[in-house]
N, C-alpha and C positions, 0 to 999 in steps of 0.2 A: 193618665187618661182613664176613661170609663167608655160606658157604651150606653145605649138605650135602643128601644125599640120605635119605631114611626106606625103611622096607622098599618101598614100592609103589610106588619109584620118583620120589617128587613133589619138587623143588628147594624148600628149605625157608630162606628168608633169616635168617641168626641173628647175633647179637653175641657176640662172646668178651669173657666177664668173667672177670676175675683176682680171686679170692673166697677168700683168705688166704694163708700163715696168718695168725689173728688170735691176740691174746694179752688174756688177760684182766687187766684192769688194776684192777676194782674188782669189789665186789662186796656189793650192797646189799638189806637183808633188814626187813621190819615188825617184825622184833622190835628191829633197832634205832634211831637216832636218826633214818634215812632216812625209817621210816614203810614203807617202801612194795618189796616185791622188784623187783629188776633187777641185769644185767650189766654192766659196762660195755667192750667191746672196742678194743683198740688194732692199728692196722694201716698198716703203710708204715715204714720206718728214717728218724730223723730225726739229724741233729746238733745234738750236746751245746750248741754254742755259741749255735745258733738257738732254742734251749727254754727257755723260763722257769724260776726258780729253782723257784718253785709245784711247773711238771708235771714235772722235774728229779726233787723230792721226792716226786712222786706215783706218779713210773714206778719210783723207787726200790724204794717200798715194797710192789709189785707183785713185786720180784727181776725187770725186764725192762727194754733200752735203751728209750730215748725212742720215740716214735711219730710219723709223722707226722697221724694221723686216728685220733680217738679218739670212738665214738658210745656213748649208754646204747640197751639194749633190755629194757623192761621185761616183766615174765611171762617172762623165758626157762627151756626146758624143761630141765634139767641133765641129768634123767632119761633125756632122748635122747642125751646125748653118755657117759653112762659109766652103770656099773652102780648102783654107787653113789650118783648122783649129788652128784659131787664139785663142790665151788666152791674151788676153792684158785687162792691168784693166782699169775698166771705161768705158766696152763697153756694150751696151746698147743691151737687150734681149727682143725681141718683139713675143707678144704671138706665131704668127704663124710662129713663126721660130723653134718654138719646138711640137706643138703640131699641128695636122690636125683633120679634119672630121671625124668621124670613129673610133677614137682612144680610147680605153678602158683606163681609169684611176683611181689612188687610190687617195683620199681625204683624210687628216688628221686635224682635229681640236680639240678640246675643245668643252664636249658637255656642251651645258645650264645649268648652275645649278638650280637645283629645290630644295634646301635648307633640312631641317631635314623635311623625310618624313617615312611614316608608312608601315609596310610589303604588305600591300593591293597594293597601290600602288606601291612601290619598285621593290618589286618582284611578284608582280602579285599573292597574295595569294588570297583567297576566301572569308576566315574569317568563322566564325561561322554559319553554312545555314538556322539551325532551331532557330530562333527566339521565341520560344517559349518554355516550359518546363527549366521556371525557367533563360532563357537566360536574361540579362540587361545590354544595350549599351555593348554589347560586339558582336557585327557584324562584326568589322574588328580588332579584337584581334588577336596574332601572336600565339596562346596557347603554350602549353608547348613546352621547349627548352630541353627538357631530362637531366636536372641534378638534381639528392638527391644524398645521400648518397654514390653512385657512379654513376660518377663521379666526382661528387663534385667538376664539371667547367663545363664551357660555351667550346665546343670547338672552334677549330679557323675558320672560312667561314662559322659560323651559319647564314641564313640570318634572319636577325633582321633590326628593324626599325633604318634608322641612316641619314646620307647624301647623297643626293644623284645628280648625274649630275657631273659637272667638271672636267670630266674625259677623256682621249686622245684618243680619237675615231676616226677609221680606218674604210671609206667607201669604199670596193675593188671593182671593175668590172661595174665601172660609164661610160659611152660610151658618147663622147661627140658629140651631137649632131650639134650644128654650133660652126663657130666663126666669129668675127667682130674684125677684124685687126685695123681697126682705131682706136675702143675705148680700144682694150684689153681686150675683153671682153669672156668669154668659156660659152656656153650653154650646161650644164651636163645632159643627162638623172638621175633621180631622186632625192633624200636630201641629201642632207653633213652635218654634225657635225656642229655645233654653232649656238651662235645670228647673226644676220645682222649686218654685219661692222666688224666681228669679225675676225683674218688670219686663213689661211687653210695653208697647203704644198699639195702640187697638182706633183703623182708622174708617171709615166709610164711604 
């Protein structure tokens, strides 16, 4: 993350996203066997040897190298990107042909994994308060889970200690503060989901 300043002076914490180019790799319409309109974008350079013979033939037929990260976005507006609105494969989508200044947006990634952790942490329990009267290393114990005799189970969504992180997480109402059309780059008011280097889906 970085920061910057807005006119009235205020530090404003932001994320630098790298938001193409993308390249359009499919391109899907009701009228035909899809049913249903959508894009499909391709982003990142991958190697030929790492690709399937499948996406091989698919980025082919696109006329564009492989991809590393390929998402559909259904309803896409074409209308916004050309005059025309052209769907032709293999044309190349430049951040600020889709997104502007001001523009509120949803993030979608994969958050961090923080591997097998304890309800303290997980879920923010408290753990045991009075450390004394008999207590021992039991400060961040999860205590009882309510099962004897009946019910005689664990129900289902008890929070308990287990894995945690790596989960598909949805930042909504991120306002983008600038962009830099050369590098392709979107400066988001506040944090998006993941490690560094990691894909998002960036939606509107």
């Amino acid at each position: 993350m970085t920061s910057v300043f807005d006119d009235a002076g205020n530090n404003i914490a932001c994320t630098v996203i790298e938001a193409g180019p993308c390249v359009i790799t499919q391109v899907k319409t009701s009228d035909s066997n899809d049913g249903y309109d959508a894009v499909q974008l391709g982003y990142g350079e991958a190697k030929e040897k790492r690709t399937s013979n499948a996406l091989l033939s698919h980025f082919a037929n696109a006329k564009t190298t492989p991809k590393r990260k390929v998402v559909e976005f259904r309803d896409f507006d074409f209308a916004a990107l050309t005059a025309e609105g052209e769907k032709a494969l293999g044309s190349v989508i430049e951040v600020n042909e889709v997104f502007a200044e001001g523009d509120v947006v949803s993030v979608i990634g994969t958050s961090k994994g923080k591997g097998f952790q304890g309800v303290v942490k997980r879920h923010g329990f408290k753990g045991v308060n009075d450390a004394t009267h008999g207590q021992h290393n039991r400060q961040r114990a999860p205590g009882s889970i309510g099962a004897a005799s009946y019910p005689a189970k664990v129900f289902k969504g008890m929070r308990m200690a287990g894995r945690m992180g790596g989960d598909r997480v949805k930042m909504q109402g991120l306002e983008v503060i600038r962009i830099f059309p050369e590098k392709n780059l979107l400066l988001v008011k506040g944090a998006i989901p993941g490690h560094k280097g990691g894909f998002i889906i960036i939606e509107k």
